[in-house]
N, C-alpha and C positions, 0 to 999 in steps of 0.2 A: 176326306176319307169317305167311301163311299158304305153302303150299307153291306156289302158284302165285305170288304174289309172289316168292319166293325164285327160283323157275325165271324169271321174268322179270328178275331181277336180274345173272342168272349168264348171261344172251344178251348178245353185243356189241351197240353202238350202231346197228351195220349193220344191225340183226335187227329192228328199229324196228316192220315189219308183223307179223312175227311174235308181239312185246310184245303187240301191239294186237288180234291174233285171239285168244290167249289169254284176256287181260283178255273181251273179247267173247262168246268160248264159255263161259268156265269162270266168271266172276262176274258174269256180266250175264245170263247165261243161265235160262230159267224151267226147267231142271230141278234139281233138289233139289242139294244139295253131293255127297252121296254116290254120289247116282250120276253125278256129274261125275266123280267121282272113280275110278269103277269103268271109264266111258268114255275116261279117261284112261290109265288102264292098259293096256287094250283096243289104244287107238292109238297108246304107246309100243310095247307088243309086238307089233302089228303095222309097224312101220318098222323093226324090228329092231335098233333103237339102245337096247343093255347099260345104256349110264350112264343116260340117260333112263328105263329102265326099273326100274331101281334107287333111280334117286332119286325118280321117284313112287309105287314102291309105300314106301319107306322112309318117306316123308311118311305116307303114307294109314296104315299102321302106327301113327306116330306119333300121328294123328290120332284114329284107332279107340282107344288106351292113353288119351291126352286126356277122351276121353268116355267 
């Protein structure tokens, strides 16, 4: 499961467009995984939200040991 999955996982059901812009930007998207992943970070530490910020770089970490 990848870390956007997981972050989708962990949205309530209310969050529904939410789900679906992620899915949309992050795996449908023509740019590379990794710099999805870099732009991801980017836009968690710009909203200034801790745990989102945490949990995607913890992912991409993960992700960068993986490979």
């Amino acid at each position: 499961m990848t870390w956007v999955d997981q972050l989708k996982d962990s949205l309530p059901e209310y969050a529904k467009d939410i789900k679906l812009n992620l899915d949309a930007v992050i795996n449908r998207s023509t740019i590379d995984s990794e710099h999805a992943m870099y732009l991801s970070i980017a836009a968690a530490f710009a909203t200034g939200n801790g745990k989102l910020l945490a949990f995607i770089t913890a992912s991409a970490t993960d992700d960068v040991a993986r490979n």
